[in-house]
Steps between C-alpha positions, in 0.01 A plus 500: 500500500222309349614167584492680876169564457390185366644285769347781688136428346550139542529470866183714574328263304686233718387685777137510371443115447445432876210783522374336147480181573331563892246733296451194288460250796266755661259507222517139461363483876269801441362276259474171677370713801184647301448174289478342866296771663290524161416120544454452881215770452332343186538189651316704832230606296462209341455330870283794638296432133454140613452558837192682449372306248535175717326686782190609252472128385455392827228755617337420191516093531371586871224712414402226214528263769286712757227563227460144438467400883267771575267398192532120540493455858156516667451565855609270718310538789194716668331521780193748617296468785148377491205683661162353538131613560211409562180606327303608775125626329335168659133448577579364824525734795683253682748389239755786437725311242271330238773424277827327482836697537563620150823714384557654143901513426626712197791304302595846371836712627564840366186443236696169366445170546659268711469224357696421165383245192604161497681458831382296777377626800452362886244680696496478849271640788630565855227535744597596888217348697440531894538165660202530632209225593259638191769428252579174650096435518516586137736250386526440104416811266461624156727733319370646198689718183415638214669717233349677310622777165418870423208423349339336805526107363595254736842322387601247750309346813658306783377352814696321764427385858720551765516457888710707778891409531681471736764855489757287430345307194364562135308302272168508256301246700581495860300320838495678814745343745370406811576696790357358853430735716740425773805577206335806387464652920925392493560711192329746594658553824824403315414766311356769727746767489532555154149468477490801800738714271351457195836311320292211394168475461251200488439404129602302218607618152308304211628477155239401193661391167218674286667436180790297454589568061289779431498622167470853407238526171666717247143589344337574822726587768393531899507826667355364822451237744164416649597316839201348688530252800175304537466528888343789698612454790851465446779714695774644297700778638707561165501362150816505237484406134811342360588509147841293378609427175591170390811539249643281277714437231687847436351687732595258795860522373463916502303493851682223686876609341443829451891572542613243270231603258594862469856377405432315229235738347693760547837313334262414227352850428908621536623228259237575256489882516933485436495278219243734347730753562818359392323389143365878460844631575638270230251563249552891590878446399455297218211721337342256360114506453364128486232605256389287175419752251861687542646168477361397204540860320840516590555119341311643215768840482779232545382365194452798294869619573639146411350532205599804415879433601491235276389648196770816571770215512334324155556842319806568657635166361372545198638864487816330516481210253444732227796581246690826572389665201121419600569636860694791376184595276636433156414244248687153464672573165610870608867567607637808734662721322832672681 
């Protein structure tokens, strides 16, 4: 009966090795499956971490970037229009304008300057002028400017002569082309419509170089323009003041590429800004603190405990030299007694 039940025992255990061992294969891919899942999201995070941190290094190289261009960069160009008067408290009855057209123009926008220190300037004046038989009677004239600071001191004077252009040309010194009267009746009948509808008009467009490098003074800097043309009875049916940097060196590179500029500045601010980051993250892990003093104190503690090992290992050597009786506490000629 009890070998019955034995071989009876043994083949439920029999039985039992298939669930066993598929338990077993089960956990080993329970296992597996969480080591996997456990990795895939640390290696998510770890992306996601890196992700962000990529996309923060790059608004900050930009920004960087952006800061520098807006405080290096001066304007590059400006224009405002030009208004003239006449001063008209003359002791003449019969003369109305006893002075030449004058204009004041403010180099100010939004209460700060316009021009910047150190950079080069062109100035330019457009004048629109009627083409009309006074200004041709005219002929050569006088353009005269003057700068002047916030305290009322004159910086920079320029005068420059010019004649009337032709619409179609532009220069500092000009002559007056000849038109003979039988040429001028043709274009004007050529003409005659658009003259009738008002598309085109009879005058020529005059351009003055009034400065051609001017210098903004960093000690007295000009807040206005005093524009004066030494003729009055000119014509002028509108006036424009032209203002364009000259650039060079670094700031021709950033004005003229500004595309290939922003690439490299912004690389650069990126490259430095990660390796920054990369030497604070290993200095974080390593937890070490580059300072002198702890460095030298901790020499000095390496020292001390050197030392001391040393003179535990002398006595503990010369613990051990020593006869038994001396290390057992009794005196050389003394036996043990049983």
């Amino acid at each position: 009966m009890d070998h019955a039940n034995y071989r009876h025992s043994g083949d439920d255990d029999e039985d039992d090795e298939p669930f066993l061992l598929f338990g077993a294969v089960l956990t080993k891919v329970k296992d597996a499956v969480d080591a996997v899942i456990t990795r895939t999201l640390q290696r998510a995070v770890q992306g996601v971490v890196v992700f962000f941190v990529v996309v923060l290094l790059l608004w900050t190289a930009a920004f960087l970037y952006g800061s520098f261009y807006y405080s290096y960069m001066p304007l590059a160009a400006y224009s405002t229009p030009v208004h003239y008067y006449y001063r008209a408290d003359c002791d003449s009855p019969s003369s109305f304008a006893c002075s030449y057209p004058l204009a004041n123009v403010s180099l100010m926008r939004n209460n700060k300057p316009v021009l910047t220190f150190g950079q080069a300037y062109r100035i330019l004046l457009q004048l629109e002028m009627p083409d009309s038989h006074t200004n041709h009677d005219i002929g050569m004239f006088m353009i005269r400017t003057t700068s002047f600071s916030r305290a009322g001191g004159r910086v920079a004077s320029s005068a420059r002569s010019a004649r009337q252009l032709l619409p179609t040309s532009s220069s500092r010194f000009s002559m007056l082309r000849y038109q003979s009267d039988l040429l001028r009746t043709i274009s004007t009948l050529l003409f005659l419509p658009a003259f009738l509808s008002g598309v085109a008009e009879q005058k020529q467009v005059l351009e003055v170089e009034l400065f051609a490098e001017y210098t903004e003074d960093p000690y007295s800097p000009s807040v206005k323009v005093v524009i004066e043309i030494l003729s009055n009875k000119v014509q002028i049916y509108s006036s424009q003041l032209y203002i364009h940097a000259y650039f060079t060196g670094i700031r021709y590179l950033l004005f003229n590429y500004p595309v290939l500029s922003a690439l490299v500045g912004v690389s650069s601010n990126f490259v430095f800004l990660g390796v920054l980051l990369v030497f604070s993250y290993v200095r974080l892990l390593l937890g070490v603190e580059w300072r002198p003093e702890q460095v030298q104190v901790n020499g000095a503690d390496r020292v001390t405990s050197h030392s001391t090992r040393n003179g535990e290992n002398d006595n503990s050597s010369g613990v051990a030299e020593l006869p038994a009786g001396q290390a057992a506490g009794r005196p050389p000629g003394a036996q043990q007694i049983s």
